[in-house]
C-alpha positions, -999 to +999 in steps of 0.1 A: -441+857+800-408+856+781-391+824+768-356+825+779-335+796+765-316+779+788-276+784+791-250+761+782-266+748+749-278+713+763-302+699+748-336+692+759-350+656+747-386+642+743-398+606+730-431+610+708-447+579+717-472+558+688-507+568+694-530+539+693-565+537+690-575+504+706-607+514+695-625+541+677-665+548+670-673+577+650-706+590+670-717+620+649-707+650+628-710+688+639-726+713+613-688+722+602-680+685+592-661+676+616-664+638+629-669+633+669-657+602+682-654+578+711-618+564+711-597+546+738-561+557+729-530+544+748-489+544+735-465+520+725-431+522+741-416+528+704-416+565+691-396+596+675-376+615+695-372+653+696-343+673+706-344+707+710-310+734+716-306+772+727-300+789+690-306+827+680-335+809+653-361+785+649-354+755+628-360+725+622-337+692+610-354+662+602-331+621+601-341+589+606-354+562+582-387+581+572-373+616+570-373+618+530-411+621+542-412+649+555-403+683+550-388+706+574-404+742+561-431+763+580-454+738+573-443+713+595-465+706+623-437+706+647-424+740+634-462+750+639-460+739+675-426+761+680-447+791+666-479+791+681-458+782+719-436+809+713-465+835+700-481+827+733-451+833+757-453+868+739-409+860+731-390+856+703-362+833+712-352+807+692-343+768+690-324+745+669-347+715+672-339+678+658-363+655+650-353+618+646-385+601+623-384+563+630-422+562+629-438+562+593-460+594+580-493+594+576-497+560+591-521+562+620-507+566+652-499+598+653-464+604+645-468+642+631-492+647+666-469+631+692-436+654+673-457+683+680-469+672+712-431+663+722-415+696+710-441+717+731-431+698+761-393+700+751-395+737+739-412+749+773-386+732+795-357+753+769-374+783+775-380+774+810-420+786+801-454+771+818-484+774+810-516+757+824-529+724+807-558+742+797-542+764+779-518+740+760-542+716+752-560+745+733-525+752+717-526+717+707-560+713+694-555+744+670-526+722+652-545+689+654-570+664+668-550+640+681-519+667+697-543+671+731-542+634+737-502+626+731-499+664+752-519+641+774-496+610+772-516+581+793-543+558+784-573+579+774-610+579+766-612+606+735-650+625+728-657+655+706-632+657+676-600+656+702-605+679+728-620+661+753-596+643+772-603+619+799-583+594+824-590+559+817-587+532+835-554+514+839-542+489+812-525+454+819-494+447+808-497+437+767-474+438+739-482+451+706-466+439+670-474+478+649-471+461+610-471+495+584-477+481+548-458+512+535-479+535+521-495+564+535-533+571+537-547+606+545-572+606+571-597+631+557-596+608+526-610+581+551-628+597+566-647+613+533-652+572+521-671+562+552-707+556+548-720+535+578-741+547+599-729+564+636-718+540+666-726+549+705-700+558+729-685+519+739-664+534+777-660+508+801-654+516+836-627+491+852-596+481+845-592+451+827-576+423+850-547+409+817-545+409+783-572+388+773-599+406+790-588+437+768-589+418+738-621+403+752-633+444+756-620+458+724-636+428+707-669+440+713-658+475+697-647+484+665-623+508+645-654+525+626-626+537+599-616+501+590-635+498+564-634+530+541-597+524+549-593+493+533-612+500+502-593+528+497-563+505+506-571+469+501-534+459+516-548+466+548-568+437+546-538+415+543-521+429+572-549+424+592-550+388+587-512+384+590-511+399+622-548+374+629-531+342+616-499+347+645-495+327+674-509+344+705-525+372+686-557+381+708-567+407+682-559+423+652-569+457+644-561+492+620-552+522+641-569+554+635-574+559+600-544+537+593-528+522+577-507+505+607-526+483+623-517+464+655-518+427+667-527+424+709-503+397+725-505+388+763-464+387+763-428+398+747-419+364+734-452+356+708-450+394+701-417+390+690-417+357+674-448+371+649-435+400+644-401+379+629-422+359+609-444+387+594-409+403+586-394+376+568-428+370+550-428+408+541-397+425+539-413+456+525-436+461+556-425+482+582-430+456+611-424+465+652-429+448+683-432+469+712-446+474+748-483+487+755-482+518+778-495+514+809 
């Protein structure tokens, strides 16, 4: 199967979504080190966006307010994604693709995932390419853990180290307030500080009837990688209890291995008035209120 990129040079455009782990138990550890977990992820309606153009060569062009963050060589994941895709099409054509970075690096909620997630998507509608969901998902695991799941792109229970991907059950409408405190934290640093024992698997099989029953859920869970995160980053700590101390916050939590973390609201209008108020109090924090994917 050849890629053949599509005439007339339009371009093809994907939103890479925030990944958000509502909640996340680590549940054991293979002999190769890697962690297995049990993780309820959904999106947030705020994301980066990729564009991607016929051209004779792959490249890559990074803007937006955390592009100084990134580089745009081979290593990029997202130039990794155009490779492996294209290796596996067994083609050789080419594409200018844009990337527009709104979402900060190493943050956790998997802006470098969804961007790699988004340009396979984008790149097999410009070379007018399918392939199986199978077979992408294994495309997307060999670049990273969480690229299956925002491949994916609903609300999902998460097991092994990312590759098991499975429907869950619908969310009600919530708004999240996503506060950054602006620096970036590695997740295998994390992951290498934790030292509490494993969790069990926390699913739940219904759909929670509004917000507060969600809150009322993930309460009962945990982010198993709060911890080791904040004392390796002891600002964490701080956003957590800004985001706590806000009007109609039903929860406050880190994401993945951070260090955003999120603040649960049943509606827009205390969603936005805390994340106003977190904003003035913290100019330096990257602070934004946004919609929980359904």
């Amino acid at each position: 199967m050849h890629p053949i990129a599509r005439p007339g040079g339009k371009a093809v455009r994907r939103v890479a979504r925030a990944k958000i782990n509502l909640y996340l138990h680590v549940t054991g550890r293979r002999a190769d080190g890697y962690h297995l977990l049990d993780s309820l992820i959904a999106f947030a309606d705020i994301g980066d966006e990729i564009a991607c153009s016929p051209s004779p060569d792959l490249s890559l062009a990074i803007q937006g307010p955390f592009a100084d963050a990134l580089s745009a060589g081979e290593d990029n994941l997202v130039m990794r994604a155009a490779r492996r895709l294209r290796a596996a099409c067994g083609g050789a054509s080419g594409a200018a693709i844009a990337l527009d970075k709104v979402l900060p690096v190493a943050s956790g909620i998997g802006g470098g995932s969804a961007d790699a997630a988004a340009a396979l998507r984008a790149l097999m509608e410009l070379w007018d390419v399918k392939l199986d969901e199978p077979e992408l998902a294994r495309i997307g695991l060999g670049l990273g853990a969480d690229v299956p799941v925002c491949l994916f792109g609903r609300p999902a229970f998460v097991s092994g180290i990312g590759e098991a991907v499975e429907l869950a059950p619908a969310l009600p409408p919530a708004w999240l307030v996503l506060v950054n405190p602006g620096s970036p934290l590695a997740t295998a640093d994390v992951f290498r500080a934790r030292t509490e024992p494993f969790s069990a698997p926390a699913r739940w099989p219904d759909a929670p009837a509004d917000a507060s029953e969600l809150a009322r859920l993930l309460s009962a869970r945990d982010n198993d990688l709060a911890a080791p995160a904040r004392a390796l980053m002891p600002v964490i700590g701080e956003v957590e209890t800004a985001l706590s101390r806000q009007a109609g916050c039903l929860l406050a939590r880190l994401s993945g291995s951070g260090a955003t973390c999120f603040g649960l609201f049943a509606g827009d209008g205390p969603a936005l008035a805390a994340a106003k108020t977190i904003k003035s109090a913290r100019p330096g924090w990257w602070v934004a209120p946004c919609a929980l994917s359904r």
